[in-house]
C-alpha positions in Angstrom: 201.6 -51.8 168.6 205.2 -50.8 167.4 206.6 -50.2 170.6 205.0 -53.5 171.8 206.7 -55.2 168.6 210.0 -53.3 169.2 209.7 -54.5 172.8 209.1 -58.4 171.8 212.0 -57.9 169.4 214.5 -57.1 172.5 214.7 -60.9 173.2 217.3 -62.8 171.1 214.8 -65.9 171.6 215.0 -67.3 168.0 211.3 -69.1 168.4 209.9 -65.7 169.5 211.5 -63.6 167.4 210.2 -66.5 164.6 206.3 -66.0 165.4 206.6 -62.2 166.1 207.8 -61.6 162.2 205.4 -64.2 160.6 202.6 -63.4 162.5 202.5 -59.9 163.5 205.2 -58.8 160.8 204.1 -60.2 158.1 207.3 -61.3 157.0 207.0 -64.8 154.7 208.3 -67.6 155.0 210.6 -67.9 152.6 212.4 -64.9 154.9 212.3 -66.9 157.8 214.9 -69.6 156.7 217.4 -68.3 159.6 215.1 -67.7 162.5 213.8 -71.2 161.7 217.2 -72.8 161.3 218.4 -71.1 164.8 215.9 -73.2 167.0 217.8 -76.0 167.4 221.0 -74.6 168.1 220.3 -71.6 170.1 217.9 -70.6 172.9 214.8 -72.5 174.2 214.7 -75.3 171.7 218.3 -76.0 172.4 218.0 -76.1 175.8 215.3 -78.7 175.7 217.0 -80.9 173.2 219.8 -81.0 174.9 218.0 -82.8 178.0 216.5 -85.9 175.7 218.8 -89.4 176.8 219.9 -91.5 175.0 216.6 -94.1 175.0 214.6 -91.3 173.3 213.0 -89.8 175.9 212.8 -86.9 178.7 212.4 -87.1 182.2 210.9 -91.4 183.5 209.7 -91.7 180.0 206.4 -91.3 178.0 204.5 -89.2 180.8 206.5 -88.9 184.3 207.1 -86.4 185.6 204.9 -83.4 184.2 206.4 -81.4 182.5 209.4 -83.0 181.9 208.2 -86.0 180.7 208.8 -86.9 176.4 205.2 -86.5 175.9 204.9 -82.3 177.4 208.4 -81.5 176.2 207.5 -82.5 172.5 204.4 -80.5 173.2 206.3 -77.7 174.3 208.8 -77.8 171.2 205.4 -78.2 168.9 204.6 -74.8 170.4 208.3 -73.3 169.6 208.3 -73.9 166.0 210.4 -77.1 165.5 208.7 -78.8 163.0 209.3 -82.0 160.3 212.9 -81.4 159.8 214.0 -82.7 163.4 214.6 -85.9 163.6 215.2 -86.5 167.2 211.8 -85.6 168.0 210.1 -87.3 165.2 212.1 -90.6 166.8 210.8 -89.7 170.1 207.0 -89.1 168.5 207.3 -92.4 166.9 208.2 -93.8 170.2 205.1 -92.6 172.1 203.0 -94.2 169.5 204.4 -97.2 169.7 202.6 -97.6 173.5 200.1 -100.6 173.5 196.7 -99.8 172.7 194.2 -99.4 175.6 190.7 -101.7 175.6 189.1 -98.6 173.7 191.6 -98.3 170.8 193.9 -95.9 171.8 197.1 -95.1 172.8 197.8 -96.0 176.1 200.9 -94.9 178.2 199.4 -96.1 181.8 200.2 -100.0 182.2 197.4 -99.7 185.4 194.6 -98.3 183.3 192.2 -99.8 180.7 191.0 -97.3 178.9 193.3 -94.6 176.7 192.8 -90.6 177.1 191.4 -89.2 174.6 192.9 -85.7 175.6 196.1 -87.4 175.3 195.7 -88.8 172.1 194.5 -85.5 170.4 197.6 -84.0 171.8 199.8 -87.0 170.5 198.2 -86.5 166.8 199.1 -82.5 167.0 202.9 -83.8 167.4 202.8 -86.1 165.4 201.0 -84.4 162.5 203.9 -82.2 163.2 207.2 -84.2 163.8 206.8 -87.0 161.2 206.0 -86.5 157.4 204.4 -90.0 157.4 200.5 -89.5 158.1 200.1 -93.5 157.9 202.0 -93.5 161.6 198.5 -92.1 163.2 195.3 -93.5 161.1 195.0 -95.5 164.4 194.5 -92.7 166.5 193.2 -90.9 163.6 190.5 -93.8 164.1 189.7 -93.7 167.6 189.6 -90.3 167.7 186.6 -89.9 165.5 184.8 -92.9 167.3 185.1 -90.7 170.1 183.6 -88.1 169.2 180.0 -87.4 171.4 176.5 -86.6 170.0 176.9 -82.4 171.5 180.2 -82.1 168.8 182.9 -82.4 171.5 184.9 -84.9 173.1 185.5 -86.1 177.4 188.3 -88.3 178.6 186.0 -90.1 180.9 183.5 -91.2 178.2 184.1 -94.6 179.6 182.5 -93.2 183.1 179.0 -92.7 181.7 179.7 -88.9 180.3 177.9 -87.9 177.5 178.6 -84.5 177.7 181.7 -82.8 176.3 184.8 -81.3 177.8 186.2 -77.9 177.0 189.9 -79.2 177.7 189.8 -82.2 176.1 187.5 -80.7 172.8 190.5 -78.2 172.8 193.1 -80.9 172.5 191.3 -83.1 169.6 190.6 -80.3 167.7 194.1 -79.1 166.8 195.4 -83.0 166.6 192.5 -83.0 163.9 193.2 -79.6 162.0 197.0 -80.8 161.9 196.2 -84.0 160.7 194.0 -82.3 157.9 196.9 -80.4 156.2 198.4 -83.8 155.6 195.7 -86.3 155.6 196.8 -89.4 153.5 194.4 -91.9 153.2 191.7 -90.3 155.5 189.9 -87.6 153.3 190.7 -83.9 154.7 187.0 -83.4 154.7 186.4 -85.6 157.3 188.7 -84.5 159.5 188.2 -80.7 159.1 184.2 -81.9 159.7 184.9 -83.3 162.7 187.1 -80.7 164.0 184.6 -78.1 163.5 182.1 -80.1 165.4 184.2 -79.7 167.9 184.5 -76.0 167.0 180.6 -75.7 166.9 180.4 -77.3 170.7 183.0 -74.4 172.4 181.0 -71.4 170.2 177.6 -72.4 171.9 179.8 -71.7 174.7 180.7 -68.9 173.9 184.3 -70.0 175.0 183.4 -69.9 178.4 179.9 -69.8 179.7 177.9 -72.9 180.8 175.4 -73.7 177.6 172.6 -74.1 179.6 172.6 -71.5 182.3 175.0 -68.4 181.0 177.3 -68.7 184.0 180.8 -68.6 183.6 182.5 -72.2 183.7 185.9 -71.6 185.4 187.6 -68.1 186.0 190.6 -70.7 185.4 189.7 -70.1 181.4 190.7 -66.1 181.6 194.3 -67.3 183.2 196.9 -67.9 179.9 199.9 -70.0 181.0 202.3 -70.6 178.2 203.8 -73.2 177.6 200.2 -74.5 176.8 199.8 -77.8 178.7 196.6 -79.5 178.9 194.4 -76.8 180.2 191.7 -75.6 178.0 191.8 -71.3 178.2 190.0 -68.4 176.1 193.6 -67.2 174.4 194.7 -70.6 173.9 191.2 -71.3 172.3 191.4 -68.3 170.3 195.1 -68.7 168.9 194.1 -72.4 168.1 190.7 -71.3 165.8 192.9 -68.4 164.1 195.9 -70.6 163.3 193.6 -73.2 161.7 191.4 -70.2 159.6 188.3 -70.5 162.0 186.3 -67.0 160.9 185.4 -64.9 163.1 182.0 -65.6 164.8 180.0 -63.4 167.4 180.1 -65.8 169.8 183.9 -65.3 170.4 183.8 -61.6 170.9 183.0 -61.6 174.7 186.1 -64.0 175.0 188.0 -61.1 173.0 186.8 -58.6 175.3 188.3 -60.4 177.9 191.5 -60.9 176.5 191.7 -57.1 175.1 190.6 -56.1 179.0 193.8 -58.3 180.5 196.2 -55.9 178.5 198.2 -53.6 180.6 198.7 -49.6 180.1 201.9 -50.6 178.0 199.6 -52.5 175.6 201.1 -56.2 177.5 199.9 -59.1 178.8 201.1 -60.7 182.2 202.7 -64.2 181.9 201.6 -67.2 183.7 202.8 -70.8 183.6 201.2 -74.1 184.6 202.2 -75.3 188.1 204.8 -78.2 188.2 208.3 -78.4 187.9 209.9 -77.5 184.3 213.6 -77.8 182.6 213.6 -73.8 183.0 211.7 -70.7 184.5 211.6 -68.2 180.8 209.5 -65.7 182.5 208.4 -65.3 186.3 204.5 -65.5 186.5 202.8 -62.3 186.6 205.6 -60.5 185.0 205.0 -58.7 181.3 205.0 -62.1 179.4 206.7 -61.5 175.9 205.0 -64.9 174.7 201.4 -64.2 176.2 201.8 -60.7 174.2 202.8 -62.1 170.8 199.6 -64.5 171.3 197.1 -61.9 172.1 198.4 -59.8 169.4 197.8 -62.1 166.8 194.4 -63.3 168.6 193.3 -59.3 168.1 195.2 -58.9 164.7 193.0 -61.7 163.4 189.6 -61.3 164.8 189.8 -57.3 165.4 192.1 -56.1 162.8 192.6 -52.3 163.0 
């Protein structure tokens, strides 16, 4: 792995170089004051920073057009490494909340649609968990959230359809807005959250990440393809990255889902890159080229679940 790490290290990208010493380095935080501070002047963060306007948000607004929009670009930055300390997207996190509810309790940025998304919402908790110190800002998502949750452990945006059955991308989505939440909780009890969260948890292991419950097959060959930035697509590495960030042990129904991800590695001990389709602010790395960030996140995937 040292020539992989020396390799990752070539890029000046302050949020990779960032995650590439605290999470396969080892290096803690307290030495990571400078990476951390670089993000919004330099590189990737800067670049997207630079493109907010002066109402607060990217692209049309709150969700037009993907990926530009305020909602995915604050995703994207989540992903980076900016964190509490930037104020410009806590202002634009607090602005996405302030959408009207829909008829279900949630947020709701469509003005043509009654019912909120709950795929959306778990997304909008992760930011804000992350953006804004204040927890008090999301006990109403918090809230609808947890009524949403279904009787298999999971969670589906079209509930309101008649679905009883639980979604893979949206379970994905909840989960982390849940586990983020948790680390902060205020006046819901972290117990509850974490609970619910690893119902959610419970629901993708009887899938073994990928396979239908009920028949073995595999779901969508879509789950072994790892675009970064992560949008709203649910996948095995962005699964696994997810569960080892919030402390989820190791479990035997993740290690086919590990096999795959170890078989997708190249002879030079890299993983290809991919990216969502839709227009972006920027191209960082062509699809199906060695991907520095898919690397760093299937290192740490391995380093956690198969150490040594």
């Amino acid at each position: 792995m040292e020539n992989v790490v020396k390799w990752l290290l070539e890029d000046d990208e302050p949020a990779l170089r960032l995650q590439v010493n605290r999470d396969l380095l080892g290096r803690p935080e307290a030495e990571l004051g400078d990476l951390r501070g670089a993000l919004p002047r330099r590189g990737w963060c800067r670049e997207l920073l630079e493109r907010r306007g002066a109402d607060g948000h990217w692209g049309n607004g709150a969700y037009n057009p993907k990926w530009t929009c305020t909602h995915y670009v604050l995703h994207e930055l989540m992903q980076l490494g900016l964190g509490a300390g930037n104020e410009a997207c806590a202002e634009s996190t607090r602005l996405l909340l302030a959408h009207p509810r829909g008829a279900d309790g949630g947020i709701n940025y469509a003005k043509t649609v009654e019912y909120s998304d709950v795929c959306i919402n778990g997304m909008l908790l992760a930011m804000a968990a992350t953006f804004i110190k204040d927890p008090a800002c999301t006990d109403g998502v918090v809230d609808y959230l947890l009524r949403m949750q279904l009787a298999d452990g999971g969670w589906n945006c079209m509930y309101y359809q008649g679905g009883t059955r639980s979604s893979l991308h949206t379970t994905i989505a909840v989960i982390e807005g849940l586990f983020a939440r948790a680390a902060n909780p205020g006046a819901v009890p972290a117990g509850r959250l974490r609970n619910a969260a690893s119902g959610g948890v419970e629901f993708i292991l009887r899938h073994r990440l990928y396979r239908s419950e009920r028949t073995g097959e595999i779901i969508k060959d879509d789950f072994f393809k790892f675009p970064f930035p992560v949008r709203w697509k649910y996948d095995i590495l962005r699964c696994l990255d997810l569960f080892r960030r919030f402390g989820v042990a190791h479990d035997g129904r993740m290690d086919e889902a590990l096999d795959r991800i170890e078989a997708a590695r190249d002879r030079h001990g890299r993983w290809k890159s991919r990216s969502q389709a839709g227009k972006t602010y920027s191209v960082r790395e062509k699809n199906g080229s060695p991907g520095r960030w898919n690397t760093l996140r299937a290192l740490r995937v391995l380093r956690a679940y198969r150490p040594g």
